[in-house]
C-alpha positions as CSV (number, residue, x, y, z in Angstrom):
1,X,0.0,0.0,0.0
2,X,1.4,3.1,-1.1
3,X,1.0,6.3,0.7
4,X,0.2,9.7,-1.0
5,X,3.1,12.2,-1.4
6,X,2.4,15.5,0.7
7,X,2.1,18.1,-1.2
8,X,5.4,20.2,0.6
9,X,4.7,24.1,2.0
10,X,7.0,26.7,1.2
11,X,6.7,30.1,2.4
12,X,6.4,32.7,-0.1
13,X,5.9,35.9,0.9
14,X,7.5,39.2,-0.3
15,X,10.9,39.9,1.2
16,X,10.5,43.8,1.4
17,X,13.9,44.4,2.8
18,X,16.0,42.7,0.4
19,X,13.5,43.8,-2.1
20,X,14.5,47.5,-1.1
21,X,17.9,46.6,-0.7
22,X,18.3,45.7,-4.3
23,X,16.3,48.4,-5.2
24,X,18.7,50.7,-4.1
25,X,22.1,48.7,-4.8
26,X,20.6,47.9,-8.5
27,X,20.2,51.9,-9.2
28,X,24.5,52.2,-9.0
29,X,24.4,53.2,-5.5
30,X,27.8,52.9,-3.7
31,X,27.7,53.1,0.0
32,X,28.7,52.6,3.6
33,X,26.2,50.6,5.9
34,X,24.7,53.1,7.8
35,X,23.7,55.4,4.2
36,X,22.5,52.3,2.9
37,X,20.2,51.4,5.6
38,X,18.8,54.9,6.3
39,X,18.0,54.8,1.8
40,X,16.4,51.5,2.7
41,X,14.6,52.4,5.7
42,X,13.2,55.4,3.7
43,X,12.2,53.6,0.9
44,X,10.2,51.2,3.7
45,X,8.4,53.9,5.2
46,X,7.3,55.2,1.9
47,X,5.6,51.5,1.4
48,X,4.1,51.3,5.2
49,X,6.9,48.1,5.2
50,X,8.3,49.0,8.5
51,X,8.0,46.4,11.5
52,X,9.5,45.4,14.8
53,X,11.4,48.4,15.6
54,X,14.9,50.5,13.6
55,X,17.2,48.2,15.4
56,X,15.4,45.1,14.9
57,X,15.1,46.4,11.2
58,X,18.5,47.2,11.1
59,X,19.9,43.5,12.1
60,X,17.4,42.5,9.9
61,X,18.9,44.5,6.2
62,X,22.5,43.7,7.5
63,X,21.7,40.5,7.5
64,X,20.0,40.5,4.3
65,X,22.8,42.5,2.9
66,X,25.9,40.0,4.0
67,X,23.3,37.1,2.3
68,X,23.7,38.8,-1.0
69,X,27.2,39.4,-0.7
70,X,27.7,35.3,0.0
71,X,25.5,35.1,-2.9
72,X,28.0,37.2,-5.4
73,X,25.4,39.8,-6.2
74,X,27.3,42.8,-3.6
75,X,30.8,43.6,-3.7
76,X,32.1,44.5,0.1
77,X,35.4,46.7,-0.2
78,X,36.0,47.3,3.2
79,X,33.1,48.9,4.6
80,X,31.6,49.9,1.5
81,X,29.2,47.9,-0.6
82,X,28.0,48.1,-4.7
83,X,25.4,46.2,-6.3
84,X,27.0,43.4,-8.9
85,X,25.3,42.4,-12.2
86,X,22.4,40.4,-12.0
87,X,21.5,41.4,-8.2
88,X,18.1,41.8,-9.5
89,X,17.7,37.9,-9.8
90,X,17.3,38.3,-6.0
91,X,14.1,40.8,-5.3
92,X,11.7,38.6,-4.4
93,X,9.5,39.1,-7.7
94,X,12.1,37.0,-9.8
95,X,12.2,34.2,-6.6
96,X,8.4,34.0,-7.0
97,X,8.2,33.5,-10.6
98,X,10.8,31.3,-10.3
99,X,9.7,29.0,-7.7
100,X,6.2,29.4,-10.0
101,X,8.0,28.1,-12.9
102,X,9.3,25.0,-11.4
103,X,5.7,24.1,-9.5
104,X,4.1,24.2,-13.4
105,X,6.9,22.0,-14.5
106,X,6.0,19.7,-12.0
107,X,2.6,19.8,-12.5
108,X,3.4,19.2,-16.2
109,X,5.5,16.4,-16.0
110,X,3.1,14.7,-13.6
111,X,0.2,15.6,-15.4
């Protein structure tokens, strides 16, 4: 007797911070940390995005921000960080459609 597969659950939900954090690294921007986050807490306020308190928010984008320099897409030169090519692969519009793409290509394959 063969039991059904579950179907697996996978969060997808907007990232807003990196989302605003490649907004403003993919527009040439250059900059120390602390520039950077007060750009991205700006932008955040603008879309009602803010949560949890500046510091909290503030771990929060550095943390995001060191992720996409493991990632390759942000250069670190000392304290200073620049958006690489293709950083935009990582907003979370381009994650959804991806992850999208490979449900209907299971759903394909199976069906």
């Amino acid at each position: 007797m063969s039991f059904p597969r579950k179907a697996s659950f996978s969060r997808r939900v907007a990232d807003h911070v990196t989302d605003e954090l490649v907004n403003v690294l993919s527009g040439g921007a250059i900059c120390e940390f602390k520039e950077l986050f007060l750009k991205v807490y700006a932008g955040l306020k603008l879309k009602n995005a803010v949560s949890g308190g500046e510091e909290m928010l503030r771990l929060r984008c550095y943390e995001k921000l060191q992720n996409l320099t493991n990632r390759g897409l942000v250069k670190k030169t000392g304290k200073i960080y620049a958006g690489l090519k293709g950083i935009e692969q990582a907003s979370s519009v381009h994650q959804l459609a991806r992850a999208d793409a490979a449900v209907a290509a299971r759903v394909a394959a199976a069906g």
